[in-house]
Each structure stands twice: as structure tokens, then as C-alpha cells.
N, C-alpha and C positions, 0 to 999 in steps of 0.2 A: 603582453605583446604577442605571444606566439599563438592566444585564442586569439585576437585580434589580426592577424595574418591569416589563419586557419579560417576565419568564418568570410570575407570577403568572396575568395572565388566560389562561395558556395552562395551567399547574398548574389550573388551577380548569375547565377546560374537560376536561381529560384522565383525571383523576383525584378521588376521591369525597373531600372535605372531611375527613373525620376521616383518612385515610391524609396528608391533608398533614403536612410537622413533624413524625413520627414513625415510630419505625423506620429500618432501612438497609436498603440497597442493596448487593448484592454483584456486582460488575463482573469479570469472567476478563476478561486481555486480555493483552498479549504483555512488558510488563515492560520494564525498562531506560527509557533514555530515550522511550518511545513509552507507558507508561504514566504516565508523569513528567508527559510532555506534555498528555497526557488531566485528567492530574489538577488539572493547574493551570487549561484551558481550558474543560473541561465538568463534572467535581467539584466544584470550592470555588463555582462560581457556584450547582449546583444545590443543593448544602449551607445557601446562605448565603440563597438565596429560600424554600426549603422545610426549612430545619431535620434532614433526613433525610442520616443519615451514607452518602457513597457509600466501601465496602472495596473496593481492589482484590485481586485474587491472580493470581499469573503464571503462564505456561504455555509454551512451546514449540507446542504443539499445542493448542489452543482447542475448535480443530473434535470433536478426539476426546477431547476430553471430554466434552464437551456431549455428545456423542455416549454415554460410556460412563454417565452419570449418567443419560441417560432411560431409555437399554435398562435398568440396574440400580432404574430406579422411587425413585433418591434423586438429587434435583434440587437440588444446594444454591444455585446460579448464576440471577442475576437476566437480566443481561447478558452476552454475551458476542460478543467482538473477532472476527471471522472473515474470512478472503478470500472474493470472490464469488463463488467459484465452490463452496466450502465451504458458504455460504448456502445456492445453489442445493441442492445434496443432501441437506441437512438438512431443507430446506422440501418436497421431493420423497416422503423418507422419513417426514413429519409430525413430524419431532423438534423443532420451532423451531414459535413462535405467527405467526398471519398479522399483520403491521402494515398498519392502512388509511392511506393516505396522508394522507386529509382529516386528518389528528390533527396532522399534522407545521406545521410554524411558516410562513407565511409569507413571501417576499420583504419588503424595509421597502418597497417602492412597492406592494404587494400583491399582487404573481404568487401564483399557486398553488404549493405547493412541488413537487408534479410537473412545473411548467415550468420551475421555477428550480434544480430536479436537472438534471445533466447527462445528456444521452439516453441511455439503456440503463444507468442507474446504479439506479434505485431496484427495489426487488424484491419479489414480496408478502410476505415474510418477513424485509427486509433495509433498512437505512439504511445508505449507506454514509456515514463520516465525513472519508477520504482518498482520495488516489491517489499509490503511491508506483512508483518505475520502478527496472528497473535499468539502468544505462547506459556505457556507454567512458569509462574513468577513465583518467589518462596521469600520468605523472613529465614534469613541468610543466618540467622540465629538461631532457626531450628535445622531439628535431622535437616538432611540434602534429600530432597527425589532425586533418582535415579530413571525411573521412565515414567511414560503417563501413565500407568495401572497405579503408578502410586499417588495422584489424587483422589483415587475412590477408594484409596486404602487406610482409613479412619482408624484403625487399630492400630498399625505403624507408624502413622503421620496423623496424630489427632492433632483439633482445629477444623474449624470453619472453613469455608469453599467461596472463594468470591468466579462470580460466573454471568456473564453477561445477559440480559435478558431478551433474546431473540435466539430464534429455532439454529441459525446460521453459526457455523464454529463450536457451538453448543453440542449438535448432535454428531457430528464429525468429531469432536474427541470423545464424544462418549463409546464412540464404535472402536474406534481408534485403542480404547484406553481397554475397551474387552477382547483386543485381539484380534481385528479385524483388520486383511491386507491394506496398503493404501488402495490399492487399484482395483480393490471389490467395494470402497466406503460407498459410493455414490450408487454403484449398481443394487446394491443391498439399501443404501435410503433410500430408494428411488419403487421397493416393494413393502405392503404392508408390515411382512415380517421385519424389514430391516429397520422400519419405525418402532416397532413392540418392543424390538431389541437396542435401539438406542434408550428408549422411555423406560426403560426396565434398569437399564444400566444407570441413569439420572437417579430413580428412586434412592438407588443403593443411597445416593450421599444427600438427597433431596433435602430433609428435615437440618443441614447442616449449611446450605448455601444462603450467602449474603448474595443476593443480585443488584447488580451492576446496567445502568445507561448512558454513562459518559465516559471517554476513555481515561479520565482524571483519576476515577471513583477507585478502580482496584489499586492504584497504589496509594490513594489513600488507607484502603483499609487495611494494606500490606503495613503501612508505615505505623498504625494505630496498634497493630495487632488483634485487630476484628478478625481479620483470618490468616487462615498460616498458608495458606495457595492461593493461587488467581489467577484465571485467564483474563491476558493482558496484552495488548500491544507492546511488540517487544520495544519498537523506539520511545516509547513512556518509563518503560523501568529502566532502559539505559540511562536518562535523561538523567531520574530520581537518582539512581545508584553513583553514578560519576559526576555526575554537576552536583545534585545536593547531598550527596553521603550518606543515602541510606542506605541501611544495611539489606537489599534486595539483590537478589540473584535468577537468574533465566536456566530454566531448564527447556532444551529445543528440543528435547524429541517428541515427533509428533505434531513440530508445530504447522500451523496452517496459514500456507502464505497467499496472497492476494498483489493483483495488481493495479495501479496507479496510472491514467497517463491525459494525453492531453485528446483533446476532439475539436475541431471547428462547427462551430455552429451555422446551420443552412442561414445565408443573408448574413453573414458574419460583413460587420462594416469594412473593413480591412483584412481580404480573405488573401491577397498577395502579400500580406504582412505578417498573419499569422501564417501560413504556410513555410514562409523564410523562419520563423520565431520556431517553429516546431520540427522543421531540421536542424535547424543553431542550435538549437538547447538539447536537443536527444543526440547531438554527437557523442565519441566516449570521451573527451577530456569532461564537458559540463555534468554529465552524468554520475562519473567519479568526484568530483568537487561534491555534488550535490549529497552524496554516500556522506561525504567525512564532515558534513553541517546534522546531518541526522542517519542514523545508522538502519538507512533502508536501501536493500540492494539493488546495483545497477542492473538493468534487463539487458546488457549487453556486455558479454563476454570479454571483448577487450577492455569496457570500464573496469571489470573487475580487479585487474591486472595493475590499475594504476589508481585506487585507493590507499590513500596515506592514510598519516594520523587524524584525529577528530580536530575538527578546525574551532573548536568551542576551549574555555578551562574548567578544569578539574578541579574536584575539590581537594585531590590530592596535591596539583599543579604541577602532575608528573606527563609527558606524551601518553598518550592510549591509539594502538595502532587500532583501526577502524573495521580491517577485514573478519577479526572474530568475532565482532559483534552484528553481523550480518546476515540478514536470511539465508541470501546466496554462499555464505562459506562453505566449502566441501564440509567440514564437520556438521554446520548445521544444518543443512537442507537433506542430510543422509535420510532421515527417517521422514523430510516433511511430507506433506499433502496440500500441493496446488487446489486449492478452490476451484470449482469446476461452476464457472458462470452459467452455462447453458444447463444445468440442472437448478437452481435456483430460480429458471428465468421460469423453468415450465412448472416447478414444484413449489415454490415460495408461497403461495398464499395458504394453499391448503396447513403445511408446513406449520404455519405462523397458526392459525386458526387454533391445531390441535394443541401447539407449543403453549399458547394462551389459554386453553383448555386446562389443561394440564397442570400450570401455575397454579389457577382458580381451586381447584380441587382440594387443594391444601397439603 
């Protein structure tokens, strides 16, 4: 009742009276448990104040669709899920509508929501709703890492290396894990020498990595004992470790967080719809609900504040409070490394090219 009270004067503000209550909403977003998630935290509350059905449909690829529906002049997508840095070149090329911040919801003590976003999260085209990392996942059966220099450390911590196969996260802990500030990682892959020097660093464990293409695949191999580390999606090996009881554990330091959020598609059929749907749901109650269904943190400072326990059960079937298992918790985000999209936007292909290179070589 009290989201339901809370989203009205903001529906009535955003959105023109006779669109309230009627009609749907159609949401692209990525499926599985992260639209599951969506659905229960910002779906049924905005269904249940405004009457209007939100559909999802799944995708792998969100961005390119979005993308293939405007270039094609058939827009069937209200909303849609996307990385920021996907944002960012959708809102570059005009394919996504501009979002004014002033729409978006309030803090409950009444910050503006530009102050109560975390800095450099909000976009003129973009809300984001998460932030989810990938990070050093271990077989909780062997030694513990301590930092990330101890996945290239094969002497210490023998075992195999599960590592994703793309240049991205890849080469950012490699630098990361030989020492490198966070705040020189990109300035340094961004020159010859700082690629030598992440490729140099890969070698070290090269002949020992199991690579990885779905975000499934590292905890299966964690679970199998194919490797004793992984860079992983940390809301994956939460998932495994508490819902199914394997013996897996998250080492954050160093992890590399990424963000999540919503865009409107240019010709979006219901753009006074989705605009109301994309204040409602980025408030901070839906946001924190959304945190305690999967353990990715809220991009707004007062959500943080009001993350409870995991709304899922355990296999222990004991409570698990939700904040430490969280990108955004002061403990773990001490050492992270924001992904820096606009270096990926202008560097990514050559990147991939050598990354593929490199592979081949043996």
C-alpha cells in the first residue's frame, strides 16, 4: 500500500490522466532470474497503482535490438534493459528518447534524484536500475585468496583459471592483479605499453585457463572442480553458494562493477508510459526490493539504506542480510574498478581483434 500511495502523485505528474489504467507496457530486458527480479520489484507495484499491464520479452542482446527496430521504423519496445555504455551510443546515434532527470522520484528526506544517483550513473538517455560486477570466485574448499595477485599466483593457489573470453574485465584484472592504480587501469590500456603489459600478465597463467562464454559456465566449473578460481558474476555464485549449497565463495577485491538500466526506444509505442514506468521503478523503495530478489546494488544512495534480507530461500533456510553481498557495500566496492564505457566505446574492437589474436596463438 505505501508503494502504491507513493507512485500515484508521481503517475499524475509524469504522465497525462486518460493513459493512466490502461493499456501495457512492453519491457525487453535480459530474462531469467534478472527479469523475474524486475518483475516482482518494479512490475506488479507499477501494474497494481496504475492498472497498466507491464509484458516482458527476453533477449541476449537488448542493445541490438533496440537498435534493429528503430533503423527498421518498427518500434514495438516501450522499455528497454541495457548496459551504460550501450546507453551511451544509442543516445549518441538518437535511437533512445532523452529522459529529464527533474521526472524521476525523489529521496524520502527529499534530495533531488540527481544527488541521490550515484555520480556518473545517471545519463541523458539512461536510468540506470543496478550495478552488477564480476569478481574472483574460489572452491571455498581450497586455500582462500586474499587479493587479486593471488590468481596469477599458481604456486600458492595451484589449479586451473576459469576467465571469460573477451578482452573486457579480462584485461582490467590482469593490470589490476600486477599492481596497477585503479585510476591509471584505463589510462594505461588505452597505450600500447599498457596492452604489452596486461598480455604479459595473461601469459603468466595462460597455459592454465579454462575459458568461459556464458555466465553459467564458471560456476559450473567452480562446482566440478575444473578450476580453483573464476572470474564470475558475483550474482551467479551468490545464487549457487546460498540457493544451492555450493561450496563457493567471492573474493571482491578488485572487483569490476558495471552498470544496468533502462532506455526508451526513439517511436517507443507508449512513450508517456514508459516514462511514468521508468520513474516508478528507479524510485529508492523499488530499487532496494529489486537488490534483496538478486544481489546487485542499488545506483541510489538512499536504496542502499533500505536493503533487507534476500527475498529468495536458502539452502540453509536461515535469513541472509543482502547488504554484504553487494557491489555497492562499503567493504566491497573499497578496492573496485567502475568500468569505464567510453573507453570500451572508442577502444573495443581493436581490443577484441588482438584479444582473439592472442587466444589463437596458443
Amino acid at each position: 500500500m505505501l508503494m502504491r500511495l507513493a507512485l500515484l502523485p508521481l503517475l499524475v505528474s509524469v504522465a497525462p490522466v486518460p493513459w493512466a489504467g490502461a493499456g501495457e507496457l512492453r519491457v525487453l530486458s535480459w530474462g531469467g532470474d534478472f527479469s523475474a527480479a524486475q518483475e516482482v520489484a518494479m512490475a506488479r507495484p507499477f501494474t497494481e497503482a496504475t492498472g497498466t499491464m507491464v509484458r516482458f520479452s527476453d533477449s541476449d542482446d537488448p542493445h541490438g535490438m533496440v537498435h534493429a527496430e528503430v533503423q527498421a521504423g518498427n518500434v514495438t519496445t516501450d522499455v528497454a534493459s541495457v548496459g551504460q555504455g550501450a546507453a551511451m551510443r544509442l543516445c549518441d546515434e538518437g535511437e533512445v528518447e532523452p529522459i529529464d532527470p527533474a521526472t524521476l522520484v525523489p529521496a524520502p528526506d527529499g534530495t533531488a534524484a540527481t544527488a541521490d544517483f550515484m555520480p556518473g550513473t545517471l545519463g541523458p538517455c539512461f536510468v540506470p536500475t543496478d550495478i552488477y560486477s564480476t569478481v574472483i570466485a574460489y572452491d571455498a574448499r581450497r586455500a582462500a585468496p586474499t587479493q587479486a595477485a593471488d590468481f596469477f599466483d599458481l604456486t600458492r593457489f595451484p589449479g586451473r583459471r576459469g576467465l571469460s573470453r573477451t578482452p573486457q574485465f579480462t584485461l582490467e584484472l590482469a593490470l589490476l592483479a600486477d599492481g596497477v592504480p585503479r585510476d591509471q587501469v584505463y589510462p594505461l590500456l588505452a597505450t600500447p605499453e599498457g596492452q604489452d603489459r596486461a598480455f604479459a600478465k595473461l601469459d603468466t597463467i595462460k597455459h592454465e585457463v579454462v575459458w568461459w562464454e556464458a555466465g553459467a559456465q564458471p560456476v559450473q566449473l567452480l562446482a566440478d572442480g575444473e578450476v580453483a578460481m573464476a572470474a564470475a558474476y558475483n550474482g551467479r555464485i551468490f545464487k549457487a553458494a546460498e540457493v544451492d549449497g555450493l561450496p563457493l565463495a567471492i573474493l571482491w577485491d578488485a572487483q569490476i562493477y558495471e552498470l544496468e538500466g533502462w532506455v526508451i526506444p526513439k517511436g517507443a509505442p507508449n512513450r508517456a508510459g514508459a516514462l511514468a514506468f521508468v520513474a516508478a521503478s528507479t524510485a529508492p523503495e523499488p530499487l532496494a526490493r529489486f537488490a534483496e530478489e538478486l544481489p546487485y546494488g542499488p545506483p541510489r544512495l538512499s536504496s542502499q539504506a533500505m536493503v533487507g534480507n534476500f527475498a529468495g530461500t536458502t539452502k540453509r533456510g536461515a535469513p541472509v542480510p543482502m547488504t554484504p553481498h553487494l557491489p555497492t557495500a562499503p567493504a566491497n566496492v573499497a578496492t573496485a574498478l567502475a568500468v569505464d564505457p567510453q573507453f570500451w566505446a572508442e577502444h573495443e574492437t581493436e581490443l577484441r581483434e588482438r584479444f582473439a589474436a592472442w587466444l589463437a596463438a596458443g
